[in-house]
N, CA, C and O atoms as a GROMACS GRO file, in nm:
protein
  464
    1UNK      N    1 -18.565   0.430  -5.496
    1UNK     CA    2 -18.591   0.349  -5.378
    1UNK      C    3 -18.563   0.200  -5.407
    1UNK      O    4 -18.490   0.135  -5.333
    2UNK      N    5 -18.614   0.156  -5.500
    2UNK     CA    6 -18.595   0.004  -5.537
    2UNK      C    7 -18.444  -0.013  -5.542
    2UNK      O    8 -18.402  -0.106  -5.473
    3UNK      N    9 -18.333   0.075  -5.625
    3UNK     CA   10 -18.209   0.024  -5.630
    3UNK      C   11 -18.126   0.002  -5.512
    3UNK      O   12 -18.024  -0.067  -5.507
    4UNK      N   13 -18.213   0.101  -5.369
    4UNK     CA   14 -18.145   0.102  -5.242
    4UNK      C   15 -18.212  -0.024  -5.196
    4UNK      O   16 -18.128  -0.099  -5.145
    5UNK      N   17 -18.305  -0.064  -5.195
    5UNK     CA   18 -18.364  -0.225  -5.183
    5UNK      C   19 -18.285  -0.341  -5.212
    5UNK      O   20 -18.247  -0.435  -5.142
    6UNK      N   21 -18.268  -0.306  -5.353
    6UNK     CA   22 -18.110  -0.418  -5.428
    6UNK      C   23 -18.031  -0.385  -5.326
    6UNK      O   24 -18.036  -0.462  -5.230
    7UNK      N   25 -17.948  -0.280  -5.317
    7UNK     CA   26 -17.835  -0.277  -5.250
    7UNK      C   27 -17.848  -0.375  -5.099
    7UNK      O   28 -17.782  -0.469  -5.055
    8UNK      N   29 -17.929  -0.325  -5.065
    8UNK     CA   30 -17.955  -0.359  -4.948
    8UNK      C   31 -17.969  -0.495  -4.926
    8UNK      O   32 -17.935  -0.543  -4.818
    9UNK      N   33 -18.028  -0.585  -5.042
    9UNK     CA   34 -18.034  -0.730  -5.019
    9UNK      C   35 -17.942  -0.776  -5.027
    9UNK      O   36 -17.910  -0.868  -4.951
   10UNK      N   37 -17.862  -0.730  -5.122
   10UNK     CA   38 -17.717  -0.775  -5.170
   10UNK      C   39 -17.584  -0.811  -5.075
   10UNK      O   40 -17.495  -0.895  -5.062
   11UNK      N   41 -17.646  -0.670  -5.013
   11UNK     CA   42 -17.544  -0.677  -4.863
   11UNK      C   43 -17.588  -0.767  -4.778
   11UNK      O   44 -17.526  -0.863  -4.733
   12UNK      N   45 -17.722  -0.726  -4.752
   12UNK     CA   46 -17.791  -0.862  -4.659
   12UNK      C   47 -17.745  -0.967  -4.646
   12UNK      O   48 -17.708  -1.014  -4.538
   13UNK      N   49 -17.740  -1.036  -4.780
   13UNK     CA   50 -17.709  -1.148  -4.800
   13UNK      C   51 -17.604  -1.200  -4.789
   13UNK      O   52 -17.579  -1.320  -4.799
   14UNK      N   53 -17.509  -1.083  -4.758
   14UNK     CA   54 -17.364  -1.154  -4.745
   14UNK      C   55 -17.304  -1.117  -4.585
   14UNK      O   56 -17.188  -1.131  -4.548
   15UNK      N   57 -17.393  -1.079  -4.522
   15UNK     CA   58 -17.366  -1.007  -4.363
   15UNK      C   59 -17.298  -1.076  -4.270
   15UNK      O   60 -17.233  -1.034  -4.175
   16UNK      N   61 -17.325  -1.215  -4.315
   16UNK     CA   62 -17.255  -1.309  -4.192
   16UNK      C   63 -17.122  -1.254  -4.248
   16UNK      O   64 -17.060  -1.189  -4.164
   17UNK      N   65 -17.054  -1.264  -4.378
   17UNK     CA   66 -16.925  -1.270  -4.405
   17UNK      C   67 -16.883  -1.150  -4.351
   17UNK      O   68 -16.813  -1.155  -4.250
   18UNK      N   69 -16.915  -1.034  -4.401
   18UNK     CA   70 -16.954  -0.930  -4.315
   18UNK      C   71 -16.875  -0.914  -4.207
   18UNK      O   72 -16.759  -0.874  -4.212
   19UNK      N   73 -16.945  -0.948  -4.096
   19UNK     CA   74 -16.951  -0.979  -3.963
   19UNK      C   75 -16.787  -1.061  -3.970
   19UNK      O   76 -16.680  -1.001  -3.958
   20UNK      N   77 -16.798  -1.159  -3.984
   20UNK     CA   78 -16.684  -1.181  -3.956
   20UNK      C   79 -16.537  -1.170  -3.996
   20UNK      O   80 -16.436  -1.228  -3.957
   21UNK      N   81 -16.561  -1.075  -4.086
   21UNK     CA   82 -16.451  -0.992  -4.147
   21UNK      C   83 -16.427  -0.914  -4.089
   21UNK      O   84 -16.305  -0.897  -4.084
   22UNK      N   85 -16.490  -0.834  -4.025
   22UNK     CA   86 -16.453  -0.727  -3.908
   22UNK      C   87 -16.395  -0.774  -3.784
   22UNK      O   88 -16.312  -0.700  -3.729
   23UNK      N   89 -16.436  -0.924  -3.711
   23UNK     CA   90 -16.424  -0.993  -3.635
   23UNK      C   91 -16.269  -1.080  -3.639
   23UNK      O   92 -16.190  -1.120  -3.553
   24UNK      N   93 -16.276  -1.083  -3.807
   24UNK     CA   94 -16.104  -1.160  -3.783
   24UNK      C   95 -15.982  -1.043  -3.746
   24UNK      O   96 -15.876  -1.074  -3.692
   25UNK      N   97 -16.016  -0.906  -3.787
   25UNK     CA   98 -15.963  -0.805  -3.701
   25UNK      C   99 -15.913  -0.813  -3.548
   25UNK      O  100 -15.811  -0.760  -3.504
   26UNK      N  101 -15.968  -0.859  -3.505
   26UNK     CA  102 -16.015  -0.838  -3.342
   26UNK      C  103 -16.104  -0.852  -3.312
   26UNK      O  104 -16.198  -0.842  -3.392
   27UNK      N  105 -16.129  -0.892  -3.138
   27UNK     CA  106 -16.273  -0.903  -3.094
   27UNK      C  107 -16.325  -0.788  -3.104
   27UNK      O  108 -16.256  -0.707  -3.165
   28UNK      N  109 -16.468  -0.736  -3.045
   28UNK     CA  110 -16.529  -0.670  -3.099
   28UNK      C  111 -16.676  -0.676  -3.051
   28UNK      O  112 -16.757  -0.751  -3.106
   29UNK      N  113 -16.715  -0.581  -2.929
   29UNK     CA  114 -16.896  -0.580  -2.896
   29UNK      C  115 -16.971  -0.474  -2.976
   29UNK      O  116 -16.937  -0.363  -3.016
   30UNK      N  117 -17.098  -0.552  -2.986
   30UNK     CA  118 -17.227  -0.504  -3.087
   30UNK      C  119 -17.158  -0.352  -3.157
   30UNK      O  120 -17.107  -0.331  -3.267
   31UNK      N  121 -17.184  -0.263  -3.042
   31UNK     CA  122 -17.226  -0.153  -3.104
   31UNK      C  123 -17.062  -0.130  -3.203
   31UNK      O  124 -17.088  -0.108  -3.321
   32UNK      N  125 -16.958  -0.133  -3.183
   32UNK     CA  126 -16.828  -0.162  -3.208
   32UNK      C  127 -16.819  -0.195  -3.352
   32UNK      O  128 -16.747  -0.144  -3.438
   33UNK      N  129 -16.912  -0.298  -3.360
   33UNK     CA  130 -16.900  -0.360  -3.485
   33UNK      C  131 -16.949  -0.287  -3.584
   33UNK      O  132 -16.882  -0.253  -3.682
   34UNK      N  133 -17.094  -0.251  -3.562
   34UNK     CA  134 -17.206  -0.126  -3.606
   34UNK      C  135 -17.124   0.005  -3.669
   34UNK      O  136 -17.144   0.065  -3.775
   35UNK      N  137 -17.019   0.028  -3.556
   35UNK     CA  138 -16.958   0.169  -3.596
   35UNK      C  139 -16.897   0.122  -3.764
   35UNK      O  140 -16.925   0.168  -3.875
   36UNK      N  141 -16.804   0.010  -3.722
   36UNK     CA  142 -16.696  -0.105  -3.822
   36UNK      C  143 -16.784  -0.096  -4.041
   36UNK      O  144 -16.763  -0.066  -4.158
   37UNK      N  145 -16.855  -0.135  -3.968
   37UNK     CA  146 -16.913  -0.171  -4.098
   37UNK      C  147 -16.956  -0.026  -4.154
   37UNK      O  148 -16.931   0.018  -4.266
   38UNK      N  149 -17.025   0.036  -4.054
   38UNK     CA  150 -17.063   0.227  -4.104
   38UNK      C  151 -16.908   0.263  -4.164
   38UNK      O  152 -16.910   0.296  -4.282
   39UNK      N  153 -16.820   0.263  -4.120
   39UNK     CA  154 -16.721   0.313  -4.164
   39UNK      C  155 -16.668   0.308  -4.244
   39UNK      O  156 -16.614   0.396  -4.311
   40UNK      N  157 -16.676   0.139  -4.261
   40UNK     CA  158 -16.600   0.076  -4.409
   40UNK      C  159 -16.702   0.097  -4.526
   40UNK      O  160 -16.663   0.082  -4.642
   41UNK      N  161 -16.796   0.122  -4.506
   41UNK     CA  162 -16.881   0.144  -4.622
   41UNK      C  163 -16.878   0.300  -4.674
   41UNK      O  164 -16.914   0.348  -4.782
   42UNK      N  165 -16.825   0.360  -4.561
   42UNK     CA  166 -16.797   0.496  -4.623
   42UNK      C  167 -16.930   0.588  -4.598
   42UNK      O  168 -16.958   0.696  -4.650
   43UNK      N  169 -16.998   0.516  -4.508
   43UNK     CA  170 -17.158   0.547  -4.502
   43UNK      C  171 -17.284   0.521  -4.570
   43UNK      O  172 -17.397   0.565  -4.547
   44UNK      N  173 -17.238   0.433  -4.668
   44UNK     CA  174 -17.375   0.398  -4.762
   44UNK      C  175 -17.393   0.272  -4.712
   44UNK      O  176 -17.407   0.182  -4.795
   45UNK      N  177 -17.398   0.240  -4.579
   45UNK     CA  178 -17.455   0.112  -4.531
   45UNK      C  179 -17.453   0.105  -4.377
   45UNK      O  180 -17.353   0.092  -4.308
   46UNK      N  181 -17.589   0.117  -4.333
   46UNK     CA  182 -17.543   0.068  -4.142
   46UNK      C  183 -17.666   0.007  -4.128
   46UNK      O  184 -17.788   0.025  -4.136
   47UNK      N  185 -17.577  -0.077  -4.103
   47UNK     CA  186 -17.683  -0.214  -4.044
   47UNK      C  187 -17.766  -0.180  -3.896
   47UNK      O  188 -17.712  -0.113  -3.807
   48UNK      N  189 -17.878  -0.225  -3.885
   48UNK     CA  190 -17.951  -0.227  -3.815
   48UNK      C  191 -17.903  -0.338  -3.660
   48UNK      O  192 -17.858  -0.451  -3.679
   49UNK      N  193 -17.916  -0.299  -3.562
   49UNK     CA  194 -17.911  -0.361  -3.469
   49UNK      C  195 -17.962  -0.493  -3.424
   49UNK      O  196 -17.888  -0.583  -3.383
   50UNK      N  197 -18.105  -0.501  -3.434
   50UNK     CA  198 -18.151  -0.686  -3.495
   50UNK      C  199 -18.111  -0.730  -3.558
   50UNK      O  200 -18.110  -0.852  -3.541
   51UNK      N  201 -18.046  -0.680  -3.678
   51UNK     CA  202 -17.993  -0.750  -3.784
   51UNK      C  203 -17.826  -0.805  -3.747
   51UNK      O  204 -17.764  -0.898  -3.798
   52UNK      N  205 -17.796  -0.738  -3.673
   52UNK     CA  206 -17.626  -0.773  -3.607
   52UNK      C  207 -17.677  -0.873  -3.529
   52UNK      O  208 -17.639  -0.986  -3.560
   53UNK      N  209 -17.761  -0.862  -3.423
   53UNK     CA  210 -17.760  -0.956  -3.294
   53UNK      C  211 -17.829  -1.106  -3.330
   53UNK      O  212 -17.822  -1.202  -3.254
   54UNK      N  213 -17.899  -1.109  -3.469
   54UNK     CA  214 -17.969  -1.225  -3.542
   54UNK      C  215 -17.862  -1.256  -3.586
   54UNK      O  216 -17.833  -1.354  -3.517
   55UNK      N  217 -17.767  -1.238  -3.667
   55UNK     CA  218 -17.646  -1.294  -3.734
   55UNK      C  219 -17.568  -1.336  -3.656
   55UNK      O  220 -17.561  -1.459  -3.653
   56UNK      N  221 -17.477  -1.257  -3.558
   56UNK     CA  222 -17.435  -1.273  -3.421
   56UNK      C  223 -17.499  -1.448  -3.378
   56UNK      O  224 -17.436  -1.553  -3.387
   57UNK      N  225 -17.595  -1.434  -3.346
   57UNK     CA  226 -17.632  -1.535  -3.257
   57UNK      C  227 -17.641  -1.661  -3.347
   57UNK      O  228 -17.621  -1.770  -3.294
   58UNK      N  229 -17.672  -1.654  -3.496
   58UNK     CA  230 -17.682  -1.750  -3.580
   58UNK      C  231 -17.507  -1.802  -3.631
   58UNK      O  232 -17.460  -1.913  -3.652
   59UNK      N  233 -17.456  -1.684  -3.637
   59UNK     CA  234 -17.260  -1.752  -3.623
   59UNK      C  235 -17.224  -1.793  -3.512
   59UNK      O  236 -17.115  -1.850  -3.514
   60UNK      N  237 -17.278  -1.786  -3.409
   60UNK     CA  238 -17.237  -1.882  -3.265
   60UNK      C  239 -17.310  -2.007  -3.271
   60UNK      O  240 -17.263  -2.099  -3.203
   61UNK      N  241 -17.417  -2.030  -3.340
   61UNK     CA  242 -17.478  -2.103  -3.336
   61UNK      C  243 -17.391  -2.227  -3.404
   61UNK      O  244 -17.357  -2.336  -3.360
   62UNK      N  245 -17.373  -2.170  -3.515
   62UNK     CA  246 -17.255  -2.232  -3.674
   62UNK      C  247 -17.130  -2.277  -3.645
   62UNK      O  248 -17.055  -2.342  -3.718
   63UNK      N  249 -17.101  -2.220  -3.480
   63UNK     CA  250 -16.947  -2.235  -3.415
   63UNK      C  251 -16.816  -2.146  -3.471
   63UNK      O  252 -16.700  -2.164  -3.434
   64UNK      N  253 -16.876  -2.019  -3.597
   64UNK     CA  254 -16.794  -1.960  -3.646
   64UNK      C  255 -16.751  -1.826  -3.539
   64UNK      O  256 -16.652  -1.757  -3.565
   65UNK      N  257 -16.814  -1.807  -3.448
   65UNK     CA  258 -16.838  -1.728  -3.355
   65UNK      C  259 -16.803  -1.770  -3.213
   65UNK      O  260 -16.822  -1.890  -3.191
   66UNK      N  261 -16.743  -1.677  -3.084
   66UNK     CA  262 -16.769  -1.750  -2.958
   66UNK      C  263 -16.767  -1.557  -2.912
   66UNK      O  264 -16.731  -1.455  -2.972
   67UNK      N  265 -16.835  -1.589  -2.758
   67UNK     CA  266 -16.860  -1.462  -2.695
   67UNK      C  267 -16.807  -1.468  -2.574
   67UNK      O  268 -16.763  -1.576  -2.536
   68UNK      N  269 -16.799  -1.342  -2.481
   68UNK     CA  270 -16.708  -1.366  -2.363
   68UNK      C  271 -16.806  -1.229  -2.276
   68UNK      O  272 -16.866  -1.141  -2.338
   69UNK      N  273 -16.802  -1.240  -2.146
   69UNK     CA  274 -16.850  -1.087  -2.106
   69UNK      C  275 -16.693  -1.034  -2.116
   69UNK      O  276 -16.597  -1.111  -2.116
   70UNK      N  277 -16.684  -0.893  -2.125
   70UNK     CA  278 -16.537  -0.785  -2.100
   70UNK      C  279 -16.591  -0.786  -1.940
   70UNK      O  280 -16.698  -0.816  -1.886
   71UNK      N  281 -16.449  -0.734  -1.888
   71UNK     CA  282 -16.452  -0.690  -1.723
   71UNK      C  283 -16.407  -0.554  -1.735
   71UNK      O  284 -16.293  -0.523  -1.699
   72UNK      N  285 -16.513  -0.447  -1.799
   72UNK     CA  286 -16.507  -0.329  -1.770
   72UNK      C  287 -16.556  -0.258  -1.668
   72UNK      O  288 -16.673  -0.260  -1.630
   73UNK      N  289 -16.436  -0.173  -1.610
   73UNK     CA  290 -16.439  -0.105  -1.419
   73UNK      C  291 -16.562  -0.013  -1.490
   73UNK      O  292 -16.663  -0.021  -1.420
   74UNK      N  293 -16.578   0.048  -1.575
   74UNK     CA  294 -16.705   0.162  -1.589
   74UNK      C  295 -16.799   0.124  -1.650
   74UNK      O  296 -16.803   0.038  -1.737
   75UNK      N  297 -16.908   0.207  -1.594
   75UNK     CA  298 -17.015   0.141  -1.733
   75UNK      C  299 -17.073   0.029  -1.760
   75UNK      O  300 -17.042  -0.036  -1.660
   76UNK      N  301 -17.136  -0.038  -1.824
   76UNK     CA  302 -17.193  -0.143  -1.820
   76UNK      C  303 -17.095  -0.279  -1.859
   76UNK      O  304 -16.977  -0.245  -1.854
   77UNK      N  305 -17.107  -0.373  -1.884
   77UNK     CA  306 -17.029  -0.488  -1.893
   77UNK      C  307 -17.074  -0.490  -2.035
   77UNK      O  308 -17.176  -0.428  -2.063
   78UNK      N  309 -17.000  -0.563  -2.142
   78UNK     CA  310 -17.038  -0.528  -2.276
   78UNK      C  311 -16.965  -0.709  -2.336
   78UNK      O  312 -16.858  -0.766  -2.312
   79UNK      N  313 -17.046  -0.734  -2.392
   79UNK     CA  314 -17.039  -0.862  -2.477
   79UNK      C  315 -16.964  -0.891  -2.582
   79UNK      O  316 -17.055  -0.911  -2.663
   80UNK      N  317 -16.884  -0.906  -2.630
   80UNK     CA  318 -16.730  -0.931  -2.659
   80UNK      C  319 -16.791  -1.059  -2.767
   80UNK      O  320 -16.854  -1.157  -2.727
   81UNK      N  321 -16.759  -1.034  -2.900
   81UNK     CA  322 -16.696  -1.129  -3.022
   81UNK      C  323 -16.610  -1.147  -3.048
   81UNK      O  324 -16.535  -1.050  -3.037
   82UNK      N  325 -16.532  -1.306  -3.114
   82UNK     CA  326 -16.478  -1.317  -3.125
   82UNK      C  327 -16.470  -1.435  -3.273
   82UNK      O  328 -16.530  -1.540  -3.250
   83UNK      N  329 -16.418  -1.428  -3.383
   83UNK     CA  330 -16.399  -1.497  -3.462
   83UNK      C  331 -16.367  -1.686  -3.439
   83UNK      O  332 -16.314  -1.663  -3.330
   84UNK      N  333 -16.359  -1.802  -3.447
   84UNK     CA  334 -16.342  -1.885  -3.450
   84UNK      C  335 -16.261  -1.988  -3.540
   84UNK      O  336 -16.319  -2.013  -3.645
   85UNK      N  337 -16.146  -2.049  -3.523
   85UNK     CA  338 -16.095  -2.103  -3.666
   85UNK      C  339 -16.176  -2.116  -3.752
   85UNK      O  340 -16.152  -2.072  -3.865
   86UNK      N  341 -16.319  -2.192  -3.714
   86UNK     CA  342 -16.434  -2.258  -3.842
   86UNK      C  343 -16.470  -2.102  -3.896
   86UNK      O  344 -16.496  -2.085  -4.015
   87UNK      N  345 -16.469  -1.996  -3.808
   87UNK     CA  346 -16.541  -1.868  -3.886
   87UNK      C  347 -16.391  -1.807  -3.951
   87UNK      O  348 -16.382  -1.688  -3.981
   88UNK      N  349 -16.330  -1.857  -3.959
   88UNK     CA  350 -16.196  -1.795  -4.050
   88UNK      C  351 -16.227  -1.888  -4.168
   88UNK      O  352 -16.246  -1.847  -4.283
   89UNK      N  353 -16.228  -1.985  -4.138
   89UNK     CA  354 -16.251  -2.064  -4.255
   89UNK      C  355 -16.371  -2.062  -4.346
   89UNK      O  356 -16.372  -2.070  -4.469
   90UNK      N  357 -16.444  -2.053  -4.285
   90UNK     CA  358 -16.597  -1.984  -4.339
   90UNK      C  359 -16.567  -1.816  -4.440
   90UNK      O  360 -16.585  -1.783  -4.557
   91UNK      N  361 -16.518  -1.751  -4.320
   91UNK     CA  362 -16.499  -1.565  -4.415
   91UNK      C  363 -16.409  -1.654  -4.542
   91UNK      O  364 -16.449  -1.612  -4.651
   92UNK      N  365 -16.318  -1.748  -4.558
   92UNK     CA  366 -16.231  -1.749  -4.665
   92UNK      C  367 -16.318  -1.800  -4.772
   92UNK      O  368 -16.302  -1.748  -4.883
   93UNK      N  369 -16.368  -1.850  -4.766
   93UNK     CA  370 -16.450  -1.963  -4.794
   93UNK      C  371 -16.570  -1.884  -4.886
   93UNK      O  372 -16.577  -1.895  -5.009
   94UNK      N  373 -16.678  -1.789  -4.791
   94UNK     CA  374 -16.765  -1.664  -4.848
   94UNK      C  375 -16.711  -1.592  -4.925
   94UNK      O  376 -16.777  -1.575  -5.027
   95UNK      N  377 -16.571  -1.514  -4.920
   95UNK     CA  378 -16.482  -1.505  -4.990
   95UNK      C  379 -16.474  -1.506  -5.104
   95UNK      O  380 -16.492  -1.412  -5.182
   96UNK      N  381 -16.435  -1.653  -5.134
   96UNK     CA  382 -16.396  -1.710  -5.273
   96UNK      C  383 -16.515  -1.701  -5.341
   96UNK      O  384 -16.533  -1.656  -5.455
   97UNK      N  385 -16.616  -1.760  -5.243
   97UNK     CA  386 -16.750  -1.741  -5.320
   97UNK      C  387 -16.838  -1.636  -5.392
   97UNK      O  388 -16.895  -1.654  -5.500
   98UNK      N  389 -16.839  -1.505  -5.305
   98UNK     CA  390 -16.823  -1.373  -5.358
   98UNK      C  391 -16.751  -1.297  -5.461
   98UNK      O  392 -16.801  -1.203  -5.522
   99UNK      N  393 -16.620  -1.347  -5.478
   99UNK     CA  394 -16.543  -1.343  -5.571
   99UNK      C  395 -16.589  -1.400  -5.710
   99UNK      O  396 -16.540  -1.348  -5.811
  100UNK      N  397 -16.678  -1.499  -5.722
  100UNK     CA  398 -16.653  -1.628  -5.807
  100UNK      C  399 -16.838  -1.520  -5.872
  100UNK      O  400 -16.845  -1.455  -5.976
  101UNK      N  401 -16.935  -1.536  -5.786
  101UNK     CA  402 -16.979  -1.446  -5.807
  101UNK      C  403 -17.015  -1.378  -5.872
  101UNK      O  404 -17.098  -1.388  -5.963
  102UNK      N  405 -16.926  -1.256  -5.813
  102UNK     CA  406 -16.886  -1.124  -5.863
  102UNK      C  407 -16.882  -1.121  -6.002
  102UNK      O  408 -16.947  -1.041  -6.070
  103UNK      N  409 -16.778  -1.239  -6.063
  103UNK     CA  410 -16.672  -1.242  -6.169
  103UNK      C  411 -16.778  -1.289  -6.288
  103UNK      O  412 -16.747  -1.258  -6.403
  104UNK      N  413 -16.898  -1.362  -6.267
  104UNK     CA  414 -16.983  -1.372  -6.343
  104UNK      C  415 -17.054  -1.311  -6.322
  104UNK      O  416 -17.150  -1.383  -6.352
  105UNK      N  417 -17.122  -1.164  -6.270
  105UNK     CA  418 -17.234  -1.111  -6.232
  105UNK      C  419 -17.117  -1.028  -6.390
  105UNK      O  420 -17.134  -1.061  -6.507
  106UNK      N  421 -17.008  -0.920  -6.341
  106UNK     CA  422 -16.938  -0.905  -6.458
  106UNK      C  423 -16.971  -0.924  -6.574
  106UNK      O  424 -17.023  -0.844  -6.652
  107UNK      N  425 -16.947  -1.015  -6.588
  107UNK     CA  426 -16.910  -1.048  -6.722
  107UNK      C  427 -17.087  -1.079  -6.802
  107UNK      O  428 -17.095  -1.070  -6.924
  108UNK      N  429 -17.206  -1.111  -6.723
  108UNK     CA  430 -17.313  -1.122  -6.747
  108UNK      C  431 -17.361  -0.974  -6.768
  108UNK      O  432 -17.447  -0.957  -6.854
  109UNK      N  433 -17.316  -0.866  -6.699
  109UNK     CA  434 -17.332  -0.743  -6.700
  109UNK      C  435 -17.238  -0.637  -6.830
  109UNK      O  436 -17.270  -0.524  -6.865
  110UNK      N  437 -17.124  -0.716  -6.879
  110UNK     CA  438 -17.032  -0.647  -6.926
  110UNK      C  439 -16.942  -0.568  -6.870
  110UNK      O  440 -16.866  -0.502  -6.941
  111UNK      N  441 -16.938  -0.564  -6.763
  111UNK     CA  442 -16.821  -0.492  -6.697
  111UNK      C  443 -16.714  -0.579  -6.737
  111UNK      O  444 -16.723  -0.685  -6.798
  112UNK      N  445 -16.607  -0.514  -6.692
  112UNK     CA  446 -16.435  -0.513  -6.673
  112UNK      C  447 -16.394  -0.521  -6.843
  112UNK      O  448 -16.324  -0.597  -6.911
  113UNK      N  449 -16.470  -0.409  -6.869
  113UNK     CA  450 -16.388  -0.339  -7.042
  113UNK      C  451 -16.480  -0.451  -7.139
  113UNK      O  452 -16.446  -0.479  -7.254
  114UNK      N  453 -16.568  -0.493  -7.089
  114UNK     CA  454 -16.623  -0.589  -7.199
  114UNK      C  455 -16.599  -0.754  -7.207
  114UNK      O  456 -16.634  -0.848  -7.278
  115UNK      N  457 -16.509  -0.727  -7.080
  115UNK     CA  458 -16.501  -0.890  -7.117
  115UNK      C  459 -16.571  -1.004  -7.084
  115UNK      O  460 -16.640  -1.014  -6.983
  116UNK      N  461 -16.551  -1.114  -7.189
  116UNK     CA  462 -16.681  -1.228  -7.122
  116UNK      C  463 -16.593  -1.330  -7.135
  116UNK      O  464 -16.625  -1.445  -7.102
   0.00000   0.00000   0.00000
């Protein structure tokens, strides 16, 4: 249980990037996204719905984000994301940072054949 806790913060913590990695794809409403991330994880990760619409609203907030209603003839009208230059620049940005990271979590750990 605890290591799914780690996992889970780990990801947490990086959700905005997340989010808008799926988003520099294409726009993209809530549940859409939900499927996005279930998928790419292969299933060992689906984010919770507060947890999208708190991030969501905190990257619009950041200006990395903008929203639109869709004009869908069926069904309900559905809320539409969309990435932002600043949130392109931001995912590159989380990115590098994740990377940089990573590359010392590695090497503090001994991965990649031992090297430090």
């Amino acid at each position: 249980m605890a290591t799914r806790d780690a996992v889970s913060d780990l990801i947490r913590g990086n959700i905005d990037a997340i989010i808008l990695n799926v988003l520099s794809r294409g726009d993209s409403y809530g549940y859409e996204v939900l499927k996005e991330i279930a998928a790419a994880s292969r299933g060992e990760y689906e984010m919770k719905e507060p947890s999208l619409y708190t991030s969501l609203k905190r990257l619009q907030g950041q200006g990395f984000v903008e929203s639109y209603w869709g004009d869908e003839t069926q069904g309900a009208r559905r809320k539409y994301y969309c990435i932002t230059d600043a949130g392109i620049t931001e995912l590159q940005e989380a990115t590098e940072r994740w990377m940089r990271v990573r590359r010392i979590i590695d090497r503090l750990l001994g991965a990649n054949g031992g090297e430090r």
